[in-house]
N, C-alpha and C positions, 0 to 999 in steps of 0.2 A: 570604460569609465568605472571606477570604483566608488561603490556605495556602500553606504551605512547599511546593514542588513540584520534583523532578530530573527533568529529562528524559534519559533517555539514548541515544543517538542522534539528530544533528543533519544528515539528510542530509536528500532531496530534499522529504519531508514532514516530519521534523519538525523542522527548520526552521521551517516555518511555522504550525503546530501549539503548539510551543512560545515562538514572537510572539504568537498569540491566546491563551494560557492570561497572559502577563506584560499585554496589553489587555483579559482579564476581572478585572485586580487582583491577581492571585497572583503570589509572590514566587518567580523562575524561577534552576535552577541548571539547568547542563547540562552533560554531558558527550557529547564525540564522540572518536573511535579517533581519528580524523586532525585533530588541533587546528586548524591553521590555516584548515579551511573556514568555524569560525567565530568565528575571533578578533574580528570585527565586531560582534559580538551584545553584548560586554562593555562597549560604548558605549551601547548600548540597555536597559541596564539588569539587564542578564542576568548571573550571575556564570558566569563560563567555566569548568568544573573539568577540570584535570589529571589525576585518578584519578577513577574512581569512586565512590571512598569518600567524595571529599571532595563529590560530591552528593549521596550517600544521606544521608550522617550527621545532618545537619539537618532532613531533609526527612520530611514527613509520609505524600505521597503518590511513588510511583515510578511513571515513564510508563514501557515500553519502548516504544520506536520503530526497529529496529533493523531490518536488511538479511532478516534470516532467521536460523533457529534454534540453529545452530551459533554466530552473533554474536553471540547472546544469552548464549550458555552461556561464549563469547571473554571475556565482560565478566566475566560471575559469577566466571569465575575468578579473576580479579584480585580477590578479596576476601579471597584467602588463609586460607578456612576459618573468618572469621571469620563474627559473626552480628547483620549491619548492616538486619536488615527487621522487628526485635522492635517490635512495635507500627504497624511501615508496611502501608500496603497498596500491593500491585503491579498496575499494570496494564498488561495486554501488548495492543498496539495494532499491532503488524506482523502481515503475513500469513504465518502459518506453517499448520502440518497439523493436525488435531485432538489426534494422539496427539502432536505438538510439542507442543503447549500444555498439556496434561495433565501431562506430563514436567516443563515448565516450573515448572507450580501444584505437583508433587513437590516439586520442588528450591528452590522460594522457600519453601512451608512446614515444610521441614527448615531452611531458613534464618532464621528465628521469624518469617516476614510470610504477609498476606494475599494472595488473589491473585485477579483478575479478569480478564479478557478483552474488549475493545472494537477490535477492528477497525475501520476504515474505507470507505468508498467515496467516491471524488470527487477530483481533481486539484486542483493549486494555487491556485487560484483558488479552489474552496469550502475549503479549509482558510485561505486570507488572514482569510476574508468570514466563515466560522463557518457555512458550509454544508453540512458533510460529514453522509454518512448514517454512521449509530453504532451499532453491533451488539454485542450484550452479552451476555455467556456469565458466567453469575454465580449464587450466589443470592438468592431475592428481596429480602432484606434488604442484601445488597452494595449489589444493582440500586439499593433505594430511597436507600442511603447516597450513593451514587457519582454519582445523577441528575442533580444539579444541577453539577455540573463538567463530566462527558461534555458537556451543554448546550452550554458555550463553544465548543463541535467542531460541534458539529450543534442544531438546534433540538428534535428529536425520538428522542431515543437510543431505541433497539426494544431489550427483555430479550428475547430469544429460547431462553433454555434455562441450561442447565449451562454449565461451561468444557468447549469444545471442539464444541460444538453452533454457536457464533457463528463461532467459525473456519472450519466446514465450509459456512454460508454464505457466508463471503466469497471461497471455493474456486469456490462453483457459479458465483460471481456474475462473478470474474474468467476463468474460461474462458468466459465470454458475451464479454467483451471480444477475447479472442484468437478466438474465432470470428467475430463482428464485423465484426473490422480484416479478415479473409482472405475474406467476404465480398463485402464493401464492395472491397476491392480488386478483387476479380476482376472484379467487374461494371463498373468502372471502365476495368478495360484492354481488357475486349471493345467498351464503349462508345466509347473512346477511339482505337480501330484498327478502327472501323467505320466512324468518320466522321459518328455522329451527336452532337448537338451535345450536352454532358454536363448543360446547365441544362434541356435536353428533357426527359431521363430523369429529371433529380433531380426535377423539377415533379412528373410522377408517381409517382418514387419516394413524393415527401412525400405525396400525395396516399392512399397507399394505405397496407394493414395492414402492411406491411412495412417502413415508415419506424420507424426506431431514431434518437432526436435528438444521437447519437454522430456521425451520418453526416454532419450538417452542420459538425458542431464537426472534424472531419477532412479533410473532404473540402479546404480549405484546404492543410493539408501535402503533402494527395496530388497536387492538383495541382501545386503547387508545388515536388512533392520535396525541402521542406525538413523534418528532421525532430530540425536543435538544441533546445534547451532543453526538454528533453524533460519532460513531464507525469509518463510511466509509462516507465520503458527496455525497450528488447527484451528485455535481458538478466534484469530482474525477471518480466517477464511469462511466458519459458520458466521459470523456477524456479515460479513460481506454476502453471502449466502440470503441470510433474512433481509437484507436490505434490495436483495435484485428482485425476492419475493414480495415483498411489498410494492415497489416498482410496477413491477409484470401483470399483480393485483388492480393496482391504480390504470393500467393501461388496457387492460382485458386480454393479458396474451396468457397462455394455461402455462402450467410450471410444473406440470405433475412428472416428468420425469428428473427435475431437479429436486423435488419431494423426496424421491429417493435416494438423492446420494444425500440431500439435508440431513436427511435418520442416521445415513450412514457416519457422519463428519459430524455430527450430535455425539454420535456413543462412543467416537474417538476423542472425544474432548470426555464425555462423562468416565471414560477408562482410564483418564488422569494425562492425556497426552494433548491435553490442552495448548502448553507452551510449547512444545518439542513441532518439527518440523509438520507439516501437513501430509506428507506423504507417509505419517503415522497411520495413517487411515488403511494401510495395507495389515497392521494391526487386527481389524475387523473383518475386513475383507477375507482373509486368509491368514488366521489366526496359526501358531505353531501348533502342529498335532502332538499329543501328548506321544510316548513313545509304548510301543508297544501293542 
């Protein structure tokens, strides 16, 4: 069945997000703060909106896609107190906090809409392809409504709970990344100032319980130190970062070893590599040795 769908927020994901929801058939509006990044989209069949409002008001279903939770609440406000989600349902697909998104499903059903939660996991590439994994904070009846759209994103959307239960997995799941990347780093620069050869160690890295298949899809920029077009930005990953910190606060679980890679993915962003890929963080880790 093809729906009226806004997307709002057009940046690194959804973008692409909102091109596979217009190649499952659905009739795509979209709005982003900074117009220009996708004035191209309106060529492709997308209508471009200039306010907000002027995506909601037709649309049946609402994405957020949006930076973080205070952007969210940037847009809301442009609505001017009016009450544009009578009969919509909401669904909030960026990664924010639990009690972000609880706050959120407040304020959109004081707004007369429904409201779910689906997060994501997976870079550009599974969002082009309809690969992303799809986590859903709802109730079962949202879940079973909502099933078959989440789909276009992922083959297999997981109900995991309530609103705010799906969020707090994509917390755990995203500090797995930023622990990861500072892993993988480090062992890379002792590797690499040892003088053994790095497709040595990666053999047996692969070979053993410790291989994460992140390492291969990385290990490319690392070596390379290139880290444009970036998948995930540094600068998102420390906000995700404080956000699983506060979380784990709230919950009484310790965090002191994610303390340390926070510093570490803190002074790759204060180094200027804010926007640029996250696996800049090898940047710090294993800095180039001067010569000589």
């Amino acid at each position: 069945m093809s729906l009226t769908i806004a997307v709002l927020g057009g940046g690194l994901m959804g973008r692409p997000m909102a091109l596979r929801l217009k190649a499952c058939g659905h009739d795509l509006r979209l709005y982003n703060r900074t117009s220009r990044k996708v004035e191209d989209l309106g060529r492709q069949g997308i209508l471009v909106a200039s306010h907000p409002m002027q995506a909601i008001e037709a649309a049946r279903v609402v994405i957020l896609m949006l930076a973080d939770a205070p952007a969210i609440h940037a847009v809301l406000d442009q609505l001017d107190g009016k009450f544009p989600f009578e009969g919509k349902t909401v669904i909030q697909m960026g990664t924010i906090s639990p009690e972000e998104s609880r706050a959120c499903e407040r304020r959109i059903v004081t707004l007369g809409g429904d409201y779910l939660e689906a997060p994501v996991l997976g870079s550009l590439a599974e969002a082009k392809e309809g690969r992303l994994l799809v986590m859903v904070g709802a109730k079962p009846e949202q879940f079973a409504e909502w099933r078959e759209l989440l789909a276009c994103f992922g083959p297999d959307p997981r109900h995991l709970g309530t609103v705010g239960q799906a969020a707090l997995v994509k917390l755990a799941l995203n500090q797995l990344i930023a622990s990861h990347i500072a892993a993988l780093s480090l062992s890379l620069g002792l590797i690499q100032r040892s003088g053994v050869p790095v497709e040595s160690f990666m053999a047996l890295l692969r070979e053993s319980a410790l291989f994460a298949p992140m390492f291969d899809k990385k290990l490319p920029r690392l070596l390379d130190r290139r880290y444009d077009h970036p998948n995930f930005s540094a600068r998102h990953l420390l906000k995700d970062i404080d956000l699983c910190r506060e979380t784990a606060a709230r919950l009484n679980v310790q965090t002191g070893g994610l303390d340390g890679v926070r510093a570490l993915v803190a002074e790759t962003v204060r180094q200027g590599w804010g926007d640029a890929d996250y696996s800049a963080l090898f940047e710090v880790i294993s800095p180039i040795q001067p010569e000589g």
